[in-house]
C-alpha angles and dihedrals in degrees: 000000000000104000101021124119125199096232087059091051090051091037079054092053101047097063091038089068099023087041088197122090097207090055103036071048096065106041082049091056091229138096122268095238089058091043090055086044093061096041092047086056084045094054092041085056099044094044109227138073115273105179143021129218123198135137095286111053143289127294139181126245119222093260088047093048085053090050094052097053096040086051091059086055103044086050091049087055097040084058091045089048086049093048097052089048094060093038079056090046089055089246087131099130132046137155122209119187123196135179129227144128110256092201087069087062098210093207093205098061113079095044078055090051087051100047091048095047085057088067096035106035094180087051109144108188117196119207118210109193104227150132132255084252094058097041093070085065097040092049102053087041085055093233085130133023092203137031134187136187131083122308110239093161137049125262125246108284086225097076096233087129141062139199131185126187119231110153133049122199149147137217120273149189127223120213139167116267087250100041108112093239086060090074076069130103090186137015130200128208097267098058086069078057086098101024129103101234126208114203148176109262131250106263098055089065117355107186097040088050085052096050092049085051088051097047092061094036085058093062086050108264136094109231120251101236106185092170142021126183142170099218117068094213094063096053090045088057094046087052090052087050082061087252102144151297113302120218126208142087140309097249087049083056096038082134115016120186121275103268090034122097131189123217121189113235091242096210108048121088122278113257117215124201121237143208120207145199160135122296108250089016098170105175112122090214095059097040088046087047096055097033088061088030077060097048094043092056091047088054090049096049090058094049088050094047084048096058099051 
């Protein structure tokens, strides 16, 4: 083992499943030059060849196919191993709250929340429906640990808050695969100028409801909202009726039904996904929850990417 660092052994892994080294690069949060680097000192320690690079893609050698398998082995154990030691701590029960708005279905949390639990089996974990706006408040009360959603105010000057970006998106459209807007690879505002929209309502964001009004408003017209809902999936289904155009974001639409296509609004600002917390926090709970939460998201972004 002499010569071996952990990180080489995760940045491994991660090609050996991804079996692509851009893309094991950024979930790891590093370049790929420095993510070959480390595997190349990997394979000089070890002794054997892991991996094999060509045009057409990267495989794994027999020995790398045996280290992959043994490493997934060796992690599940380390989390077992980390597990026992806080049950024997006593460290057998822990909450974690968080605050968020379910409607805006952030793909990348509940593979978090499984992963976590993993490491704290008696997690509970307590959901308070709220805005960004609220979660400031929340969060320095300590009514939640964690909040998501995008920031559309600024933070306290104090510092007693962080947030951290982890998700990029735009705002989006869904349509039915024969509607004419679906030709599209793209839509802008004034294309909704004629369709009967179908939005979230008000009280689920408002001030990203009232930015969407005023975008159209801008372009002279006042949008033709038929229906407005607090639950995605029901505007998903009235979509698929042939009800209308549904307006939202790309993470709301992260898997839309078969039949159903999104399309980005090509002229309104990008929105980007936080994370957010209190300043120190120490708890590894909370550290462990947004670092997968971060990693997660990543995963999620390049899926995404990869889709489009």
């Amino acid at each position: 083992m002499r010569g071996i660092e952990l990180r080489q052994l995760r940045y491994f892994s991660l090609v050996a499943k991804e079996l692509h080294f851009r893309r094991a690069a950024e979930l790891a949060f590093v370049t790929q030059p420095a993510l070959s680097q480390q595997i190349a000192k990997l394979e000089q320690t070890v002794g054997v060849e892991l991996l094999r690079r060509d045009r057409r893609g990267v495989e794994l050698t027999p020995a790398g196919v045996v280290l992959r398998d043994e490493l997934d082995t060796m992690f599940d154990q380390m989390e077992r191993a980390l597990r026992l030691t806080r049950e024997a701590g006593h460290y057998r029960s822990c909450a974690l709250s968080i605050g968020l708005v379910e409607y805006t279905n952030l793909v990348f949390i509940p593979p978090a929340l499984i992963r976590l639990q993993a490491l704290y089996p008696n997690m509970r974990v307590q959901r308070h429906e709220m805005s960004s706006v609220l979660q400031a408040d929340a969060l320095q009360k300590h009514s939640i640990d964690v909040g998501f959603g995008v920031q559309v105010a600024p933070l306290p000057e104090d510092g007693s808050l962080l947030a951290q970006p982890i998700f990029d998106s735009s705002w989006a459209v869904l349509v039915r695969e024969d509607a004419p807007l679906a030709a599209r690879a793209s839509v802008t505002v004034d294309d909704l100028r004629s369709e009967r929209l179908i939005m979230f309502e008000r009280g689920v964001n408002t001030v990203l409801y009232d930015r969407m009004v005023d975008a159209c408003r801008e372009r002279g017209f006042t949008p033709n909202f038929v229906y407005q809902t607090s639950q995605a999936q029901m505007g998903m289904s009235l979509v698929s009726q042939g009800m209308g155009t549904m307006v939202g974001t790309t993470y709301v639409f992260s898997a839309p039904p078969a039949g159903l296509v999104v399309l980005p609004v090509a002229d309104m600002p990008p929105l980007q996904v936080q994370v957010f917390s209190r300043s120190g926090e120490d708890r590894p709970l909370i550290l462990e929850f947004i670092e997968l939460v971060a990693a997660e998201a990543r995963r999620a972004q390049l899926d995404l990417a990869a889709r489009s």
